[in-house]
N, C-alpha and C positions, 0 to 999 in steps of 0.2 A: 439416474441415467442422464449420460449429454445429450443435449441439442435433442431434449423433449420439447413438448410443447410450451410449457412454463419458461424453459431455459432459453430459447429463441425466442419468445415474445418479451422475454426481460432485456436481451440485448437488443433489440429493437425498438423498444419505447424506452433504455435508459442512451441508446445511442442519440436517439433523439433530445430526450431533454439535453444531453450533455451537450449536442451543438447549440442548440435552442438558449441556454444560460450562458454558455461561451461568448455565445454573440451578443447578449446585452450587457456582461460585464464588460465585452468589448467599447460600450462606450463610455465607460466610467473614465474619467480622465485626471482625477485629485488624485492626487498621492494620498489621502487619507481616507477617499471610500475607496480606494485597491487594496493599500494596505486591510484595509476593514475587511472587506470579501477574501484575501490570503488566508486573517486567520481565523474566518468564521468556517472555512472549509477546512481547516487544520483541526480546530475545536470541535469541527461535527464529525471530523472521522475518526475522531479517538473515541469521542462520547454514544458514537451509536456503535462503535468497536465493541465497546464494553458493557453497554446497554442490556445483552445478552444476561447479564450475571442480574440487574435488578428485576428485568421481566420473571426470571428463574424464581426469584424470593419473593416478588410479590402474587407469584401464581400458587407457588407451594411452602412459603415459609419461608422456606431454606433453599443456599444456592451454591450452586459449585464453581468454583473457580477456576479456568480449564488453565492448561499452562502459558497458550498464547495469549492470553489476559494478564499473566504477570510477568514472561518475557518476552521480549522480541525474538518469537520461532521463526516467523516463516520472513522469508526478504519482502513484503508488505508490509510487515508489522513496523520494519525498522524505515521503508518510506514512510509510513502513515507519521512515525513522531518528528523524522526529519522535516517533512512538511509542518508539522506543529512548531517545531523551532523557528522554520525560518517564518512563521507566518508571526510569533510571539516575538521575533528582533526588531528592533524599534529603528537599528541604524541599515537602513535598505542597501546602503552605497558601502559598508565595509565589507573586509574581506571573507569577514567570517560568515557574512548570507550569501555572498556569489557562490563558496564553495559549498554550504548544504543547499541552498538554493538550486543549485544544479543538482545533484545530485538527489535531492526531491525528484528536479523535472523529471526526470530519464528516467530514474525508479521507480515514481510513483507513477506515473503511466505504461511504463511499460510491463509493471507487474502488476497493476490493475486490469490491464487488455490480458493477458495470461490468465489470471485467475478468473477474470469472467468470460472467458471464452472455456476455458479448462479449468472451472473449480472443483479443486480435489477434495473439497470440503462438502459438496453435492451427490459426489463419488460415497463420500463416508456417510451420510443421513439421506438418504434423496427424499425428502419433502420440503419440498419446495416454501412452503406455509410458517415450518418448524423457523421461531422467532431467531431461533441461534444461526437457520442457515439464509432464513431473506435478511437480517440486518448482515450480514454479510458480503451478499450481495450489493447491498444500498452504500457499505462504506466501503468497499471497493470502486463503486461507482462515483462516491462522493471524493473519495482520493484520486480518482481521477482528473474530478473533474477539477480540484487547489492544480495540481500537477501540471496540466494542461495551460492554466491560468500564468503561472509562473512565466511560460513561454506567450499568452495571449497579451498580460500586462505590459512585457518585456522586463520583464524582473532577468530573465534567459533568454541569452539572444544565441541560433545554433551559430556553433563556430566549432573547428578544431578543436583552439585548447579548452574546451569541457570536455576532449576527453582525461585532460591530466585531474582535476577534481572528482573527475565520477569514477577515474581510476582509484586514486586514494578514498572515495567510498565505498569502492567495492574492498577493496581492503580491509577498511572496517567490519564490513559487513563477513568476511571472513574471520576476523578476531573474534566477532561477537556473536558467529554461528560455533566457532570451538571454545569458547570463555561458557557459552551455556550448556552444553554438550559435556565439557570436563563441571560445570557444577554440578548437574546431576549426577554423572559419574559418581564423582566426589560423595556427594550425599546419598550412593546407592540407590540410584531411581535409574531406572532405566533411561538411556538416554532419547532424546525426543525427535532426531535428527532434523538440529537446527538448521535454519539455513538449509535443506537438503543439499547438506554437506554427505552424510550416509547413506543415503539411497534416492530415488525417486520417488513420486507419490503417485503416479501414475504409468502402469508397467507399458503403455501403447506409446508412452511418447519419451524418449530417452535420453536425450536432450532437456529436459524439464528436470534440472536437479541445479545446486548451486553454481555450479562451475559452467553451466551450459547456457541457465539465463545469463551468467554474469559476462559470457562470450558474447549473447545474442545483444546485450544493451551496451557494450562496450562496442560492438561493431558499428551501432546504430548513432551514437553517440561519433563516432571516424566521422 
């Protein structure tokens, strides 16, 4: 259930740490401990992404593999590795990190705030405790908080034209919610609706499918 008790004292004590860390990475000033805190946040939110699958085998043997563990379903999935990219490019100043770089920032914050304010993934298991659904919670918050950083470090500076780079992201992210969508297909698995390119995952809020966040962070991004 939302905005339980577990669910509101998570967004209040990770609201907190998140300004609380913001602000001392705020005085980090080398280009090589920034760079270091980009991709120790890049690295920590793919690995506690996926964390889920070893707790799973070392609890019971054996583990399942869900499908957002081995593609990019949902528009987080596919910020979390953008952040891992730009956090693993080594040349900060070329063209190729300003545009995942940006496009990190916007994504991974703005669907970090989305999913923990509205995790439809708490919708689906509500225990709170369940390892599959608080590392979720932690790397949401953890993607937040590289995402955040991008713009804290000034790795992103707001302006105009990111909207022309976070447009050509969302783009992407449209290729890559129907490239997964026709593989299943393809492979007779029912499809997973990537991207909430097929429906919503939450019937109370309508706007909450791919085409609506991609409006909401494209506006926010103008």
């Amino acid at each position: 259930m939302l905005f339980d008790v577990y669910h509101i004292c998570y967004i209040i004590i990770s609201s907190i740490v998140t300004v609380g860390l913001l602000l001392l990475f705020s005085r980090v000033r080398s280009p090589n401990g920034k760079a270091l805190i980009l991709k120790s946040a890049g690295i920590a939110t793919v690995v506690i992404h996926v964390s889920s699958v070893w707790v799973e085998f070392l609890i019971l043997g054996h583990a399942e593999a869900y499908a957002n563990i081995l593609f990019p379903i949902f528009f987080c999935n596919l910020a979390m590795y953008m952040l891992l990219i730009s956090g693993l490019i080594r040349n900060k100043e070329g063209l190729a990190f300003r545009w995942i770089s940006t496009f990190a920032a916007y994504a991974g914050t703005i669907g970090a705030l989305i999913s923990l304010f509205y995790p439809d993934y708490y919708l689906a298991q509500p225990d709170f405790w369940d390892w599959g659904i608080f590392k979720s919670f932690i790397s949401h918050s953890v993607m937040m908080i590289g995402s955040l950083y991008l713009f804290v470090g000034g790795y992103v500076k707001i302006r105009v034209f990111n909207l022309i780079p976070y447009s050509a992201g969302l783009i992407f992210t449209l290729f890559v919610g129907l490239a997964v969508n026709g593989l299943f297909a393809a492979c007779g698995l029912e499809m997973p609706n990537a991207m909430f390119l097929l429906g919503i995952p939450i019937e109370e809020i309508p706007f909450f499918n791919g085409y609506g966040i991609g409006q909401v962070n494209a506006g926010i991004t103008d």
